[in-house]
C-alpha positions as CSV (number, residue, x, y, z in Angstrom):
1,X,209.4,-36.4,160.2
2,X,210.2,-33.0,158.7
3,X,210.4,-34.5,155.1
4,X,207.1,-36.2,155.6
5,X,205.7,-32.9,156.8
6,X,207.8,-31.1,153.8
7,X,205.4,-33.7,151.2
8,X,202.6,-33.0,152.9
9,X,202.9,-29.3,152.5
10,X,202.8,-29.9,149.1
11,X,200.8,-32.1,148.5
12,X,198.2,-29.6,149.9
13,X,199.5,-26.7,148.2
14,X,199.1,-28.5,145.0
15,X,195.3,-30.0,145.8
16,X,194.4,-26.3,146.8
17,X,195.6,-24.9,143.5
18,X,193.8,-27.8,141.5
19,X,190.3,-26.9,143.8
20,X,190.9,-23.2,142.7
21,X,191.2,-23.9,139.0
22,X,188.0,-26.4,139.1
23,X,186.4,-23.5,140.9
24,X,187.5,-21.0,138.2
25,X,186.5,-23.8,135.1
26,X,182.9,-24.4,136.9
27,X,182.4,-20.7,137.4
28,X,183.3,-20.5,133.4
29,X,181.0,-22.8,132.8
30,X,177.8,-21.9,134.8
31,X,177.7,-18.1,133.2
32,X,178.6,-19.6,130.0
33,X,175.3,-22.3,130.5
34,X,173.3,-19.5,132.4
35,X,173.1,-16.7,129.3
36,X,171.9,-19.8,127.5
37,X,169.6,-21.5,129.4
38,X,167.7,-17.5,130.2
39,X,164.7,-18.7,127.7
40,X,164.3,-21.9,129.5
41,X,164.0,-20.3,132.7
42,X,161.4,-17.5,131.4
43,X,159.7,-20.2,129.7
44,X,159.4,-22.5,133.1
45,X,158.1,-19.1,134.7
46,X,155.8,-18.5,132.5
47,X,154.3,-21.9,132.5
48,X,154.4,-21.5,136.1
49,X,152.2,-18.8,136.0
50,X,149.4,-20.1,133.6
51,X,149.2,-23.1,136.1
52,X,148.9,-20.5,139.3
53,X,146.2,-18.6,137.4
54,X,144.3,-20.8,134.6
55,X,142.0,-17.8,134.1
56,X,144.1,-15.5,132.5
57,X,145.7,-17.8,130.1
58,X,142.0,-18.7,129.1
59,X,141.6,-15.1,128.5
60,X,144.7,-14.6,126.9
61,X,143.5,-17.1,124.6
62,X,140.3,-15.5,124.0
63,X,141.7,-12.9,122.5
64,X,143.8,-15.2,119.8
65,X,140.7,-16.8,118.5
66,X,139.3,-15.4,115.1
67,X,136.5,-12.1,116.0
68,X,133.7,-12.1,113.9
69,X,133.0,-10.2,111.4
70,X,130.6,-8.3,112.4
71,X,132.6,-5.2,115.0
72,X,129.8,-5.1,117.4
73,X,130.2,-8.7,118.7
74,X,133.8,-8.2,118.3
75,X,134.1,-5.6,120.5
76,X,131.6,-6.8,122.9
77,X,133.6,-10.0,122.9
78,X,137.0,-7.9,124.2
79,X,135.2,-6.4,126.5
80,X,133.8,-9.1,128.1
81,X,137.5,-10.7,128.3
82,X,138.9,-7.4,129.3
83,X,136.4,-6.9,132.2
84,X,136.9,-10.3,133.1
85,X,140.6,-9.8,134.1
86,X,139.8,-6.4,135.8
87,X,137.8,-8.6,137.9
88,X,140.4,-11.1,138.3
89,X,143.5,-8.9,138.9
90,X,141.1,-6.9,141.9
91,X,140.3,-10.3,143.0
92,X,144.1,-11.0,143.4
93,X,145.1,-7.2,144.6
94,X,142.7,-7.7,147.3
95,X,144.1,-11.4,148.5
96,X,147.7,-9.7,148.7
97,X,146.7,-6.6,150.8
């Protein structure tokens, strides 16, 4: 019975020093895929975001579009889009409070 015991002992010593190496290697590995995979996440965020609140990427994309030559409607135009997410931000500072 004791030599039984005596290989079992071992046996578990040796699988508990194999799960702490594969702990060790997959700890290695998930900073290693984390510092890579950073732009993905912000990316996934930010896509999360425009789908939460459609009316600031349509603002956002207002403001890529080509102004006018002439300044007056160009300005008026940022305005507008400006105003537009005052409005929305209050909206949403007011549904949080």
């Amino acid at each position: 019975m004791n030599v039984r015991l005596d290989n079992l002992r071992r046996r578990r010593e040796l699988l508990v020093s194999q799960a702490a190496a594969q702990r060790s290697e997959v700890t290695y590995v998930a900073l290693h895929l984390q510092k890579h995979l950073q732009p993905v996440d912000t990316a996934f965020a930010v896509v999360q975001a425009i789908r939460k609140h459609p009316g600031v990427a349509l603002a956002g994309a207002t403001l890529l579009f080509p102004a006018p030559r002439n300044k007056l409607f160009l300005w008026s135009g940022r305005l507008f889009t400006a105003w537009e997410l005052f409005c929305m931000a209050r909206k949403q500072w007011r549904a949080v409070r």
